[in-house]
C-alpha positions in Angstrom: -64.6 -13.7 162.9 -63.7 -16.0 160.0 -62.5 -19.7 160.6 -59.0 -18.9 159.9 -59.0 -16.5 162.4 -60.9 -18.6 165.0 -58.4 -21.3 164.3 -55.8 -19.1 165.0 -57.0 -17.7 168.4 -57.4 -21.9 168.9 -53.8 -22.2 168.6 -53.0 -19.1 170.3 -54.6 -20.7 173.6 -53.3 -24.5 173.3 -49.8 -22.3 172.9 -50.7 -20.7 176.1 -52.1 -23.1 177.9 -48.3 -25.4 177.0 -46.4 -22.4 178.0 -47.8 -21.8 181.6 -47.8 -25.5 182.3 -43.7 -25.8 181.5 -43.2 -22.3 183.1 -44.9 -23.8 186.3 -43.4 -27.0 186.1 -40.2 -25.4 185.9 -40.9 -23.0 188.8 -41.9 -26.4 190.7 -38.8 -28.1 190.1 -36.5 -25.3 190.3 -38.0 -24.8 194.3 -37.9 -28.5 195.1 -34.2 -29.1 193.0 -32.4 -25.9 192.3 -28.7 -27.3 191.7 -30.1 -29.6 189.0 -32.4 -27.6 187.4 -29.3 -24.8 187.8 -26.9 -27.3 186.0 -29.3 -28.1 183.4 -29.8 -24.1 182.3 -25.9 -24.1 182.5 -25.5 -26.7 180.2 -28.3 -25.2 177.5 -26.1 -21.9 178.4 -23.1 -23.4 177.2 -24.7 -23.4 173.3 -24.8 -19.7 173.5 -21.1 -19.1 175.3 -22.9 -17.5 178.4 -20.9 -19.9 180.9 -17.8 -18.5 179.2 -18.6 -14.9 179.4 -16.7 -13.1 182.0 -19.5 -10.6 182.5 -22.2 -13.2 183.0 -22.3 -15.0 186.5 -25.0 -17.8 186.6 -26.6 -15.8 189.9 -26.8 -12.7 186.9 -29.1 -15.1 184.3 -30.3 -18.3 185.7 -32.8 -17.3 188.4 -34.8 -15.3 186.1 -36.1 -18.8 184.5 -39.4 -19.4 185.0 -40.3 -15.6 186.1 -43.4 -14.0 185.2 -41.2 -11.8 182.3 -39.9 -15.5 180.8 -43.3 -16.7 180.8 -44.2 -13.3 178.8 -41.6 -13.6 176.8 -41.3 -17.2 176.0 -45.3 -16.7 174.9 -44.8 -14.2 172.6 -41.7 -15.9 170.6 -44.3 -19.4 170.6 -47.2 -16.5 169.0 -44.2 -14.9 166.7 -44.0 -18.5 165.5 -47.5 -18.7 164.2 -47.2 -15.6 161.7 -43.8 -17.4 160.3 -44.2 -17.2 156.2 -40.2 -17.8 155.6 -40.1 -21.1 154.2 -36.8 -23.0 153.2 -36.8 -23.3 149.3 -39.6 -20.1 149.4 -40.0 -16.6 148.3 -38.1 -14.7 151.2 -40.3 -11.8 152.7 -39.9 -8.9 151.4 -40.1 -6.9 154.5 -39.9 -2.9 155.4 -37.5 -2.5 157.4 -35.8 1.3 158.1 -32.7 2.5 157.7 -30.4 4.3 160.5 -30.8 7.4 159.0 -34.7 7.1 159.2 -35.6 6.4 155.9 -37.7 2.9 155.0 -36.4 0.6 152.5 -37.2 -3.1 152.0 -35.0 -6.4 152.5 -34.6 -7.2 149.0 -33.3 -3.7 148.5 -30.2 -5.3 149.6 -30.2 -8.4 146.8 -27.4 -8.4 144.1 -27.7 -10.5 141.2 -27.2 -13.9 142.5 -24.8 -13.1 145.5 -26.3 -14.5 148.7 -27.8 -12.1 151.2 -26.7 -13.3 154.7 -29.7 -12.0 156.9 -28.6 -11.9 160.6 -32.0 -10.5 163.0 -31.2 -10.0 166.9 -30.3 -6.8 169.4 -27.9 -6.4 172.3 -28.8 -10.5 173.5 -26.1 -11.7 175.5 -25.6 -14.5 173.3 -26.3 -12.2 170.1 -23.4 -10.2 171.1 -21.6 -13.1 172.0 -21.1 -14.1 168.6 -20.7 -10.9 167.0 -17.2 -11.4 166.2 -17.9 -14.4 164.5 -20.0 -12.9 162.4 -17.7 -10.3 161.4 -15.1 -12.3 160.7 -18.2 -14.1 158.0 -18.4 -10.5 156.7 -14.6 -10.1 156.2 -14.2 -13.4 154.4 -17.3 -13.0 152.1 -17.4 -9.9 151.1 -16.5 -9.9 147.9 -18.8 -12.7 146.9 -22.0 -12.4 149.6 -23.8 -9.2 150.9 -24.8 -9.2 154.9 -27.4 -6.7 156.2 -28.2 -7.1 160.2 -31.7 -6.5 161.2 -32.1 -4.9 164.5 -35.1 -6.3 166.6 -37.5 -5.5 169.9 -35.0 -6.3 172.6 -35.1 -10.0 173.8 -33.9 -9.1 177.6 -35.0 -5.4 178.2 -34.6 -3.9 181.4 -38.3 -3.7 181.9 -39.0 -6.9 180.2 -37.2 -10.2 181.0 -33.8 -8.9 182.4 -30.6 -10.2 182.8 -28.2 -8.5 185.7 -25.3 -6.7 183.9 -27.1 -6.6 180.6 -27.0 -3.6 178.6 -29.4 -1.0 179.8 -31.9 -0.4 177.0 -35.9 -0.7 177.6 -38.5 -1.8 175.4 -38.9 0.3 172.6 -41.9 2.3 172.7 -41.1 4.3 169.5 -39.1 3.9 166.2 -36.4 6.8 167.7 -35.7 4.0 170.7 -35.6 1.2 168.1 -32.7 3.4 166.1 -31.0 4.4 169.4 -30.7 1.2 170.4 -29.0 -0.1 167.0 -26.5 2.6 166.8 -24.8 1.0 169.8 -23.9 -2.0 167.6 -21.8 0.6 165.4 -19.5 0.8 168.2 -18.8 -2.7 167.1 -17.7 -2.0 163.9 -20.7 -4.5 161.9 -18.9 -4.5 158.7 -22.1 -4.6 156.7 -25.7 -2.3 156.7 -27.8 -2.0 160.0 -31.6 -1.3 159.8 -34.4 -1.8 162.2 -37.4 -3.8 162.6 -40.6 -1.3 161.9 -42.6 -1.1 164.9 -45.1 -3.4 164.2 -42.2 -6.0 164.3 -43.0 -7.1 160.8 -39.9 -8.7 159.7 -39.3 -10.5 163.3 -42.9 -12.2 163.1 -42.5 -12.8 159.3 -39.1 -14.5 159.7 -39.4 -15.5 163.3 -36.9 -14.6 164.7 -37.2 -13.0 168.1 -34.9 -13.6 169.7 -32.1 -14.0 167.4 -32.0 -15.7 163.8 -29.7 -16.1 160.6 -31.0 -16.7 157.0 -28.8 -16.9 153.8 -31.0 -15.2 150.5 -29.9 -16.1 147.2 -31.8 -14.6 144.0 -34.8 -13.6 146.3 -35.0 -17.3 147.6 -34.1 -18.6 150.7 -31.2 -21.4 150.8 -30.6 -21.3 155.0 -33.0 -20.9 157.8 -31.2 -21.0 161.0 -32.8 -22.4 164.0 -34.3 -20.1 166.8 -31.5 -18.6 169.1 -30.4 -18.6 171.8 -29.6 -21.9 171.6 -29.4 -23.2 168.4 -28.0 -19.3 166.7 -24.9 -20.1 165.2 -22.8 -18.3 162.3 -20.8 -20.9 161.7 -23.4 -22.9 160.1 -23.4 -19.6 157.5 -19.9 -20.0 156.7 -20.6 -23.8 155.4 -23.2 -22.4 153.3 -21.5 -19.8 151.8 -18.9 -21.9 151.3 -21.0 -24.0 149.0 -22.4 -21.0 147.5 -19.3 -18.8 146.9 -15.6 -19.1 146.8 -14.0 -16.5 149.4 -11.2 -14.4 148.1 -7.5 -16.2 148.9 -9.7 -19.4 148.5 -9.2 -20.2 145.1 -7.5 -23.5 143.9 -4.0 -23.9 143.1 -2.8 -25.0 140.1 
C-alpha cells in the first residue's frame, strides 16, 4: 500500500470516527429532547421545501435521523467527498455516463461551443423532486442560449436504504437495468432536456460529489458554478443568476 493510499484510508477513519460520534450524539439528544431536536430538522427541512410538501408529514421523515441507514448514508456522501476532482475554475470531469437507451456517452458529449452546460445530478429525492419545476422552468427560459443534461444517480432514500414514508418505491440499484428504470420515471415529468445515468461504479457522483443531489454550470469544458451539496443548500435558482451573467434569455434583450 502506497502513502497516498494509506493516507487516504487515514481520512477514511477520522471521517468515520466524526460521523458515528454526531449520529450518536444526535440519537442522545433526540431521546433526552425530541421536540427540539424535531424543530431543529424542521427548520433545516424548510431549505429543501419538505415542511411545505403535502405528501411529507414530519412523523414520514424526521424520525429516521440518526438511524443506522443515516449513519450509512451520511458516511458514504463524507467518503464520496474524498474522490471529489471538480474544482471551481477546473477542467470539468469528463465522465461516462449512459444514455436511456443503453448506449454510453461521456459528459462533454453534451458541450456546444461556448454555451454553458447546466449539469443537474440527483434521483427521485424528495427535495430533488421538489424543485423540479424550477428547474424546468431554467430549461424553458435558456434554452436557446444554455444546454441542460440531468444525471441520474444511486438513490439517496431507497426503500432498503435510508427510507422516507411515502417516498417513491424504488430500491438500491443492483444493476444498470434498475439504474435506467428508475430514470425513466422522471420522463413522466416532462425534463425538457437529456436524461442519462450514473455508470455503476458511480463514477460521475464520486467525481463531482454529488450524492445526494448537486448543480454545476460548464462552459467551454470549464466549470463556472459548483453548487453546494443538497439537500440543503440544492438550489436552481442560484443557476438562473449565472446564466444570467453568462447568457441573455430569449424575450430578454434590451430595448431600444
Amino acid at each position: 500500500m502506497g502513502l497516498s493510499q494509506l493516507w487516504l484510508w487515514l481520512k477514511r477513519l477520522v471521517i468515520f470516527l466524526q460521523v458515528a460520534l454526531e449520529v450518536a450524539t444526535g440519537k442522545v439528544l433526540m431521546t433526552l429532547f425530541p421536540e427540539r431536536v424535531k424543530q431543529n430538522i424542521l427548520a433545516m427541512g424548510q431549505k429543501t421545501g419538505m415542511t411545505r410538501n403535502p405528501r411529507f408529514a414530519p412523523d414520514n421523515w424526521v424520525p429516521t435521523f440518526f438511524s443506522i441507514q443515516y449513519f450509512w448514508f451520511v458516511l458514504k456522501v463524507r467518503w464520496q467527498r474524498l474522490e471529489d476532482r471538480a474544482e471551481y475554475g477546473g477542467l470539468a470531469p469528463n465522465c461516462t455516463v449512459v444514455r436511456l437507451s443503453g448506449q454510453k456517452c461521456n459528459v462533454w458529449d453534451f458541450i456546444q461551443g461556448s454555451r454553458p452546460l447546466v449539469l443537474n445530478f440527483g434521483s427521485c429525492t424528495p427535495s430533488f423532486l421538489l424543485k423540479f419545476d424550477q428547474f424546468k422552468r431554467l430549461v424553458d427560459d435558456f434554452a436557446s442560449t444554455a444546454d441542460f443534461l440531468i444525471i441520474y444517480i444511486e438513490e439517496a432514500h431507497a426503500t432498503d436504504g435510508w427510507a422516507f414514508k411515502n417516498n417513491v418505491d424504488i430500491r438500491q440499484h443492483r444493476s444498470l437495468q434498475d439504474r435506467l428504470r428508475a430514470a425513466h420515471l422522471l420522463l413522466a415529468r416532462s425534463p425538457q432536456c437529456p436524461v442519462v445515468v450514473d455508470t455503476m461504479q458511480n463514477q460521475s457522483s464520486q467525481l463531482y460529489a454529488a450524492l445526494p443531489e448537486r448543480l454545476y454550470v460548464i462552459q467551454e469544458g470549464r466549470i463556472c458554478y459548483k453548487g453546494k451539496p443538497g439537500p440543503w443548500n440544492y438550489n436552481p435558482e442560484e443557476v438562473r443568476a449565472v446564466l444570467e451573467k453568462l447568457c441573455i434569455p430569449p424575450g430578454h434583450m434590451p430595448q431600444f
